[in-house]
N, C-alpha and C positions, 0 to 999 in steps of 0.2 A: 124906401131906403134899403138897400144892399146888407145883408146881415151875415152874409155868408162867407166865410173866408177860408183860403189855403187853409192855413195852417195855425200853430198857435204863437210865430212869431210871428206873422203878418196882422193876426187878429190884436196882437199886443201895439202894434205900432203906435207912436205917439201918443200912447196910454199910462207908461211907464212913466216916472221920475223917482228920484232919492229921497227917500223920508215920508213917503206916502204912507196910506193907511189901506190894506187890504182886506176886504172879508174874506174867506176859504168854507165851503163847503165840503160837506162829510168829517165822518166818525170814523175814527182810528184809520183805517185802510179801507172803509167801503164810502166807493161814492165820491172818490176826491179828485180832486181835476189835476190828476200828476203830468198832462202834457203840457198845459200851462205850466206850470211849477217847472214845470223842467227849460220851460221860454223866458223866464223870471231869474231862474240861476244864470241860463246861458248868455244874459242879456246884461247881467251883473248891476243890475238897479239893488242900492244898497241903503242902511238905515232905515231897516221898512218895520212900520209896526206890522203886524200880523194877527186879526181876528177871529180865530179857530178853535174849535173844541180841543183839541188837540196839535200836539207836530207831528204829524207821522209815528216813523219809526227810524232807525239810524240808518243813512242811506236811501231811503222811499218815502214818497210825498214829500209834507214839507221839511220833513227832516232833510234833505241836501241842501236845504236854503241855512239852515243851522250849519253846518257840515262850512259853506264856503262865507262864513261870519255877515250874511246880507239881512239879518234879523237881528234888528236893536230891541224888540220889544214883543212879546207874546203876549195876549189876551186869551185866555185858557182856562179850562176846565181841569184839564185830566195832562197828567204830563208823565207819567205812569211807565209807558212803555218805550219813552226814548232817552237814553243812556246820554249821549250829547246834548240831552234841553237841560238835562237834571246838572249835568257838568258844568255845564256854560251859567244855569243859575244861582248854583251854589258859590261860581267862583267869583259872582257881581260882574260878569260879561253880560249878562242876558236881564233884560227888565222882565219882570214878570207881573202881571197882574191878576188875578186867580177871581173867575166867577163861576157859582155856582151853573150848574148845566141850564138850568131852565132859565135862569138869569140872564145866562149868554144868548138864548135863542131869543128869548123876549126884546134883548138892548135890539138885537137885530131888528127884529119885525117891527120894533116900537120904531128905529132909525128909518123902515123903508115908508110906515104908515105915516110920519113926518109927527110923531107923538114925542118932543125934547127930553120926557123922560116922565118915568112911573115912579110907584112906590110899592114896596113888598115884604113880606115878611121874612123872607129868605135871608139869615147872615145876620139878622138882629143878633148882639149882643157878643158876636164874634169880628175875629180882625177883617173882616168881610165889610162889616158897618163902620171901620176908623175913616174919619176925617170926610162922612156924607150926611147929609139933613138927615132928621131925623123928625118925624111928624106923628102925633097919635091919635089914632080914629077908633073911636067908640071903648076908649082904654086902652089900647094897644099900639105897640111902637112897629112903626115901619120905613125902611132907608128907601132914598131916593135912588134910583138907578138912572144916568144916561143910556137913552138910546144911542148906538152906534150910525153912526152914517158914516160908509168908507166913501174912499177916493176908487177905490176899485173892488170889482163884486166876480171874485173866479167860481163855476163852479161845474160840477159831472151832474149832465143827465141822459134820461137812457136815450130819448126820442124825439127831435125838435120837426118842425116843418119851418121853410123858409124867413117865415115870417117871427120866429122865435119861442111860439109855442112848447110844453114844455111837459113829454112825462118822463117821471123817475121812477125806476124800478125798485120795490120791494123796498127795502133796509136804507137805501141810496135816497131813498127823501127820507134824511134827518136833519142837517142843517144847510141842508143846501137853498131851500126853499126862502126860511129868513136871510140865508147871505145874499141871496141874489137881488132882494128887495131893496137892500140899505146899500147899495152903492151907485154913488153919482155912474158909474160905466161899467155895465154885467158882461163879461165875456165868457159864455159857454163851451164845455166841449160836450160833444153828445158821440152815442154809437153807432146812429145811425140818421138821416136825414131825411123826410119823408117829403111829399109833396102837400100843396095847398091843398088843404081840404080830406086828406087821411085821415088824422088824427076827429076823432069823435069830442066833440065839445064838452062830453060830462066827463071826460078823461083825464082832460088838460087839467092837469097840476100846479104852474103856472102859466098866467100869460104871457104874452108874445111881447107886450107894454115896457116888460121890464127887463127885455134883453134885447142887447144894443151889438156884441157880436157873436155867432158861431162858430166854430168847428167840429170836423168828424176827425174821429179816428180810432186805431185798434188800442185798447189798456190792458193791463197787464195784468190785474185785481187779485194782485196776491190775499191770503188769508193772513191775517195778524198774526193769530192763532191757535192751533188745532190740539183741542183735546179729544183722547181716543182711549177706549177702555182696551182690556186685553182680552183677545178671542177666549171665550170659552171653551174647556175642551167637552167632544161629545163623549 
């Protein structure tokens, strides 16, 4: 099967619909699949929930999906650093559903491992635990978490071979790894495209199993942001 594709509209074709559920890999600005996202805005598939640690930032990644109102719904950790998520939530535009970090990567893995959901310690006794089971093991209380399984699985890696194999550089495997798992359709962007047989087997990151299409091309990887001391004088 054919994994390899133009671009990231062609790679989207007949992938898209309204009201889908999308996982998104990467952490703030590292690692995130902004040429998809930017195939997804230009494409104006709308009422999409959205499964990410993060939006971006305002203008970059998924923050231009906020920007052109195509997000009914985030699933997030950290909303921190976009100026438009925090707007849109506070004014009851935006659904917001708030999971802890490790909570989110787990729904992830636990969606791709086909696990319907865990149980954790994480968020007991906080608005994190309203309105979910609640079970006690060995004295202790622990909420039920759903795993995620999207309808669609975007996400940035550094280095694919034909076949969809999969490494990520440095920082850039943090949630890309679980989003790519829990979605019925993984489409990759990568930086670079190697041939069959490159890539060293004890390298591979993920398999090839769990990605259905690719593309290359150049990103941009702005820094979020940059702190810097002031030169000392000699």
């Amino acid at each position: 099967m054919k994994k390899v594709y133009p671009d990231a509209r062609s790679a989207l074709d007949g992938v898209l619909f309204d009201g889908m559920l999308i996982a998104a890999g990467g952490f703030g600005l590292c690692g995130i699949p902004e040429l998809l996202i930017a195939a997804i805005r230009d494409a104006g598939t709308k009422n999409l929930t959205v499964a990410s640690n993060n939006a971006g930032v305002d203008g970059f990644g998924l923050g231009v999906l906020l920007e052109t109102r195509q997000v009914k719904k985030m699933i997030s950790s950290y909303v921190g650093e976009n100026a438009e998520f925090m707007r849109q939530y506070l004014s009851g535009e935006l659904e917001l559903e708030f999971n802890p970090q490790g909570t989110l990567a787990e729904r992830m893995r636990a969606g791709g491992a086909g696990i319907p959901g865990f149980y954790t310690k994480t968020g007991v006794g906080t608005v994190i635990a309203e309105g979910k089971p609640v079970m006690s093991f060995d004295g202790q209380d622990y909420i039920m978490e759903r795993g995620i399984v999207a309808d669609l699985s975007i996400v940035k890696a550094w280095k694919a071979d034909p076949s969809g194999n999969l490494i990520f550089r440095k920082t850039a495997r943090n949630f890309n790894p679980p989003a790519a798992t829990c979605g019925k359709i993984c489409v990759v962007e990568v930086e670079e495209i190697v041939p069959l047989g490159a890539l060293d087997p004890d390298t591979i990151h993920l398999p090839g199993i769990y990605v259905h299409r690719i593309i290359q091309g150049q990103h941009e990887k702005r820094i979020e942001q940059r702190t810097v001391r002031k030169k000392e004088s000699v």
